[in-house]
KOLVO-96326 format. One line per field, with one value per atom (N, C-alpha, C, O): atom name; x, y, z; residue in three letters. Coordinates in Angstrom, 2 decimals, always signed. Layout:
! KOLVO-96326
atomo	c(CA, ...)
px	c(X, ...)
py	c(Y, ...)
pz	c(Z, ...)
residuo	c(ALA, ...)
//
This chain:
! KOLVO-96326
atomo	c(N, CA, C, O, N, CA, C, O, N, CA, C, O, N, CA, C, O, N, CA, C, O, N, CA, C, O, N, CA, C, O, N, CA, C, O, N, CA, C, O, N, CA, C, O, N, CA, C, O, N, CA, C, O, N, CA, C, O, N, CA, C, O, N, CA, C, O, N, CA, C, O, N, CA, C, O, N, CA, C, O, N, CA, C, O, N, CA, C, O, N, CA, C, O, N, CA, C, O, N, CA, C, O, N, CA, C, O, N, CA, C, O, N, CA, C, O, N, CA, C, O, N, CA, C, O, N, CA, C, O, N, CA, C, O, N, CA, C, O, N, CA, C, O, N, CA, C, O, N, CA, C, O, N, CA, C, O, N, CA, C, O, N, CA, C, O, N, CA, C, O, N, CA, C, O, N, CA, C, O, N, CA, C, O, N, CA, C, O, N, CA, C, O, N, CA, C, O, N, CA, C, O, N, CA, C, O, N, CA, C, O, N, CA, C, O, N, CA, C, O, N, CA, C, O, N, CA, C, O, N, CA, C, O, N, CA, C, O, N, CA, C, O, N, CA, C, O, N, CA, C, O, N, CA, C, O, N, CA, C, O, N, CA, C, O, N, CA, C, O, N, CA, C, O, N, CA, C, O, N, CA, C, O, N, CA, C, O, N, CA, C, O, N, CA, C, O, N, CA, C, O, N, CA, C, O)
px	c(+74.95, +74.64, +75.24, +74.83, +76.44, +77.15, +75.97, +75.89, +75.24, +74.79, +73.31, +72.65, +72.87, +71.76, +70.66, +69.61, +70.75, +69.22, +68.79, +67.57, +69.21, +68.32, +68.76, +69.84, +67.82, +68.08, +69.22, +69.34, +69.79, +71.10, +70.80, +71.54, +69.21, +68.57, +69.09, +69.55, +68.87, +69.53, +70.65, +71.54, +70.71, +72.17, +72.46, +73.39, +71.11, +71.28, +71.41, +70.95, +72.10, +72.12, +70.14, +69.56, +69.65, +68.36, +67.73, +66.87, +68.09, +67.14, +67.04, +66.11, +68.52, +69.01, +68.52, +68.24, +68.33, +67.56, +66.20, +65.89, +65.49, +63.87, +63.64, +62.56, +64.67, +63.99, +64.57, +63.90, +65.37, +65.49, +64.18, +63.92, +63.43, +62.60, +61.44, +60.60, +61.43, +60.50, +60.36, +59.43, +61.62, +62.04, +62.07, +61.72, +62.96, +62.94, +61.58, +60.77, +61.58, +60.63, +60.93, +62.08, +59.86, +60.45, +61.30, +62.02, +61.15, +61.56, +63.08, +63.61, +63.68, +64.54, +65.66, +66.84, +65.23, +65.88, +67.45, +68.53, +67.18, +68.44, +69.36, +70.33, +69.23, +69.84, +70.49, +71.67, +69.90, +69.94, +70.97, +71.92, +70.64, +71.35, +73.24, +74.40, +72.78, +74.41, +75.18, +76.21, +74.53, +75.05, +75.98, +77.02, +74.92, +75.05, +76.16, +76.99, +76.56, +77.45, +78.97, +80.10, +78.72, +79.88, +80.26, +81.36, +79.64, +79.78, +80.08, +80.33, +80.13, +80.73, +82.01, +82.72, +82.23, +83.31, +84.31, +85.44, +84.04, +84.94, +85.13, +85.92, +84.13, +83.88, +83.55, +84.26, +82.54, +82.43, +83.19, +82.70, +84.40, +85.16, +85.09, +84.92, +85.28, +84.93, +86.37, +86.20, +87.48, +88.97, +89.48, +89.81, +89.37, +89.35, +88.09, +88.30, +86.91, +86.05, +86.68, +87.23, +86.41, +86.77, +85.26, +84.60, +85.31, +83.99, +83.63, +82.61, +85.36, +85.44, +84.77, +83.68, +84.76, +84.73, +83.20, +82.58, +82.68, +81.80, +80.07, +79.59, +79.33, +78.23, +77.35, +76.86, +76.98, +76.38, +76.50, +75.64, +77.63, +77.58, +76.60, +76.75, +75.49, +74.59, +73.62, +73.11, +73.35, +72.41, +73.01, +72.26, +74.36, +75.35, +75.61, +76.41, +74.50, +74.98, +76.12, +76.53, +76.77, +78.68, +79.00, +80.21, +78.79, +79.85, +79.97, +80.84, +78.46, +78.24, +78.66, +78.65, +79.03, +79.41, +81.18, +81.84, +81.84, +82.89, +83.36, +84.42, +82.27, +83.04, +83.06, +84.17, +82.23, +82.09, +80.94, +80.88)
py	c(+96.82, +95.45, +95.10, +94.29, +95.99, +95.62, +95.93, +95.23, +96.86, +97.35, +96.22, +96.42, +95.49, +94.79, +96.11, +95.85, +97.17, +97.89, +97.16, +97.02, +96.80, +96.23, +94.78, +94.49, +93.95, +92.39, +92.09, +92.80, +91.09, +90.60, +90.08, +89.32, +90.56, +89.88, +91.80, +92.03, +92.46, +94.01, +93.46, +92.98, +93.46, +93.53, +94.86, +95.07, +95.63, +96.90, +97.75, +97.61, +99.25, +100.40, +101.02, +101.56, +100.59, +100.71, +99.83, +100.28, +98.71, +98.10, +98.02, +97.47, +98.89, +98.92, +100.29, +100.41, +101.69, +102.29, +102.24, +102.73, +101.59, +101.33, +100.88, +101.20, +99.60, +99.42, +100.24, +99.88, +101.12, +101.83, +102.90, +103.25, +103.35, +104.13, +104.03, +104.92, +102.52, +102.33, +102.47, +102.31, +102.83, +103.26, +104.65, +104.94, +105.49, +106.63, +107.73, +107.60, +108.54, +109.43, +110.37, +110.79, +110.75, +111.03, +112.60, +113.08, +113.10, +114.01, +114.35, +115.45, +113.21, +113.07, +112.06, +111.89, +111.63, +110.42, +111.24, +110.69, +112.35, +113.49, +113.25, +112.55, +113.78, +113.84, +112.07, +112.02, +111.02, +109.94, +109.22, +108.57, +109.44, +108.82, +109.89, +109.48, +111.00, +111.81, +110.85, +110.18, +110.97, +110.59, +109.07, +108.95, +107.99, +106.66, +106.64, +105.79, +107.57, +107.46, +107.95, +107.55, +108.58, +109.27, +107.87, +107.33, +107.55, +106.73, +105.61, +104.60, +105.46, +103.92, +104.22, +103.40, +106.02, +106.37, +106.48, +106.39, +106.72, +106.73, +106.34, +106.78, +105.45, +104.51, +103.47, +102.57, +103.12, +101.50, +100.90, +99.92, +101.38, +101.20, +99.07, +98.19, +98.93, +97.77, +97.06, +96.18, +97.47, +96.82, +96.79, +95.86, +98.04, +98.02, +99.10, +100.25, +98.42, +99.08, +99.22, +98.42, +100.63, +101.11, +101.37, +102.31, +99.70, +99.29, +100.20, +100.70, +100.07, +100.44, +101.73, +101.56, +103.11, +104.42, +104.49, +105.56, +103.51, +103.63, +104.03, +103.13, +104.99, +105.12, +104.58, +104.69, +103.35, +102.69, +101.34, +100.50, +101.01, +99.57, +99.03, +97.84, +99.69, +99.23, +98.59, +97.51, +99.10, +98.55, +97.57, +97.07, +97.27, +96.55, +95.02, +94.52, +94.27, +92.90, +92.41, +91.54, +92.93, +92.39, +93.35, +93.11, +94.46, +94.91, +93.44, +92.77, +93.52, +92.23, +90.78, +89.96, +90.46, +89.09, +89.18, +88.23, +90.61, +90.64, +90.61, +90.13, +91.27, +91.16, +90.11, +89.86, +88.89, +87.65, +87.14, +85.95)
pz	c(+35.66, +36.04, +37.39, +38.22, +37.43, +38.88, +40.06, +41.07, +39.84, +41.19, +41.14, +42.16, +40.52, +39.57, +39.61, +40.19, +39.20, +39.02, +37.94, +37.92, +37.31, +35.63, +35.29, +34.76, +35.64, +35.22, +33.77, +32.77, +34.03, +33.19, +32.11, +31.48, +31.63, +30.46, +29.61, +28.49, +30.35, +29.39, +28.76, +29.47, +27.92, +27.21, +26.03, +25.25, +26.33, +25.24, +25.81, +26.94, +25.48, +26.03, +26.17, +27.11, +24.74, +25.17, +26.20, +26.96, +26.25, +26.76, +28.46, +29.06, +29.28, +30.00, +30.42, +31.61, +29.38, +29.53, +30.19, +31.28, +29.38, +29.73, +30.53, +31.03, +31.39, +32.41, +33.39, +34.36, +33.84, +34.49, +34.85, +36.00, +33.69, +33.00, +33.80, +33.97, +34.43, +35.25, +36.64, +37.42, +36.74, +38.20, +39.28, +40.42, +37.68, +37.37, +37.11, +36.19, +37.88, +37.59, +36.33, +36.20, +35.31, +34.10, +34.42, +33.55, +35.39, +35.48, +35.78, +35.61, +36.24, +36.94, +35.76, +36.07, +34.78, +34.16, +33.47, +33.27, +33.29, +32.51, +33.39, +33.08, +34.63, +36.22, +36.51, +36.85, +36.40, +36.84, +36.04, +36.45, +34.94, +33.31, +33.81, +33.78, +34.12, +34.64, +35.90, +35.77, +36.89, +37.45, +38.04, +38.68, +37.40, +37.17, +36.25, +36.58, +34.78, +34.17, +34.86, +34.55, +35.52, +36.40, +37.57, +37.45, +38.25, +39.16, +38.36, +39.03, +37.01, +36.73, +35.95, +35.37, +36.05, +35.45, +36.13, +35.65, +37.46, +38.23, +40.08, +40.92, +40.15, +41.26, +40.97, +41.42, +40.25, +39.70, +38.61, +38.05, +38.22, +37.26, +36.93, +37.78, +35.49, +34.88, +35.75, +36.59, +35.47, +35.81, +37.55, +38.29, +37.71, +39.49, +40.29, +40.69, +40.34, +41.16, +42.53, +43.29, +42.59, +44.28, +45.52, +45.95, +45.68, +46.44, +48.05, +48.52, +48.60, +49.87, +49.61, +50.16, +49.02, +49.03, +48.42, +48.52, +47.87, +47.46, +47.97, +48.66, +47.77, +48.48, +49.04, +50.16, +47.34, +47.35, +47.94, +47.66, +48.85, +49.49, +50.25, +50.55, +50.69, +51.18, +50.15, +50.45, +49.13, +48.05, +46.99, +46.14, +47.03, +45.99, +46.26, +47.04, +45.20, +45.66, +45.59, +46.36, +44.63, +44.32, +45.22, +45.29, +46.14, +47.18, +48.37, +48.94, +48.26, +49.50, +49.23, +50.15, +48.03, +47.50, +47.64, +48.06, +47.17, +47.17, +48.84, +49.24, +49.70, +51.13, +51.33, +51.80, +51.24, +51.60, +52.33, +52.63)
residuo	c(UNK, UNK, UNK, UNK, UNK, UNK, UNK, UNK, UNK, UNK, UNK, UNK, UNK, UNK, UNK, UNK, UNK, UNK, UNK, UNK, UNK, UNK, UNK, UNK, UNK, UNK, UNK, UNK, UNK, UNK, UNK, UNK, UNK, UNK, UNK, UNK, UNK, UNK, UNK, UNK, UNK, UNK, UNK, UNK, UNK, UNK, UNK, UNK, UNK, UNK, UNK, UNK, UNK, UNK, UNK, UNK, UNK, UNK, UNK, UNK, UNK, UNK, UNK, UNK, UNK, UNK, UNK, UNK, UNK, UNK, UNK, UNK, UNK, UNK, UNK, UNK, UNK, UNK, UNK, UNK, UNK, UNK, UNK, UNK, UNK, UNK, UNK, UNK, UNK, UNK, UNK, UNK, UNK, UNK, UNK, UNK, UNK, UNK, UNK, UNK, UNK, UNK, UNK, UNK, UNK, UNK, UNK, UNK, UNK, UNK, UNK, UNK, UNK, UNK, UNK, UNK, UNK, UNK, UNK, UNK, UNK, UNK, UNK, UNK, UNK, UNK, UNK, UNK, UNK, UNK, UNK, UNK, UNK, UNK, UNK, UNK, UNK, UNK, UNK, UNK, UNK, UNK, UNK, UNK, UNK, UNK, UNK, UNK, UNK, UNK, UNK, UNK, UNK, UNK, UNK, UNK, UNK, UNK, UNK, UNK, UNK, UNK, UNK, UNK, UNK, UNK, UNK, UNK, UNK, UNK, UNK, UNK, UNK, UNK, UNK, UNK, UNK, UNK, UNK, UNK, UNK, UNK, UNK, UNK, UNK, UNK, UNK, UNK, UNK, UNK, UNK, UNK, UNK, UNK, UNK, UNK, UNK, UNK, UNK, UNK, UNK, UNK, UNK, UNK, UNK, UNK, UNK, UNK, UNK, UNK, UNK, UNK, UNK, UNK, UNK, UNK, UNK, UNK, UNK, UNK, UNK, UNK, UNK, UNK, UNK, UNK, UNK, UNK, UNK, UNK, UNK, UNK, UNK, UNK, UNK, UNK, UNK, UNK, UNK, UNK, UNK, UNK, UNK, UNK, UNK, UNK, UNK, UNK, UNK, UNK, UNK, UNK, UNK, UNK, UNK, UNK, UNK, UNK, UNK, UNK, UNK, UNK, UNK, UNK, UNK, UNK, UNK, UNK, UNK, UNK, UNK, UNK)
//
């Protein structure tokens, strides 16, 4: 939700799934589902996200809300 790929109406692991699903090429969703879990395991962390180091600051509305 941090990065908003999937509207704040997801509140399910499925439902947060699927719409990704639509984004995602089916080929690629194994690969995508890895990596997104890694990056919130240990760059987008819930308690202290480490925004600065982060890849994704160009696409991150809370990177850009948190800079100001």
């Amino acid at each position: 939700h941090r990065l908003k790929l999937v509207p704040d109406s997801c509140t399910t692991p499925y439902s947060v799934e699927m719409a990704l699903k639509k984004y995602i090429p089916e080929a690629r969703v194994a690969a995508s589902h890895y990596h997104l879990l890694l990056h919130g395991r240990y760059t987008c962390t819930a308690r202290n996200p480490k925004c600065q180091t982060c890849g994704l600051q160009t696409v991150c509305k809370e990177f850009a809300k948190r800079k100001g």
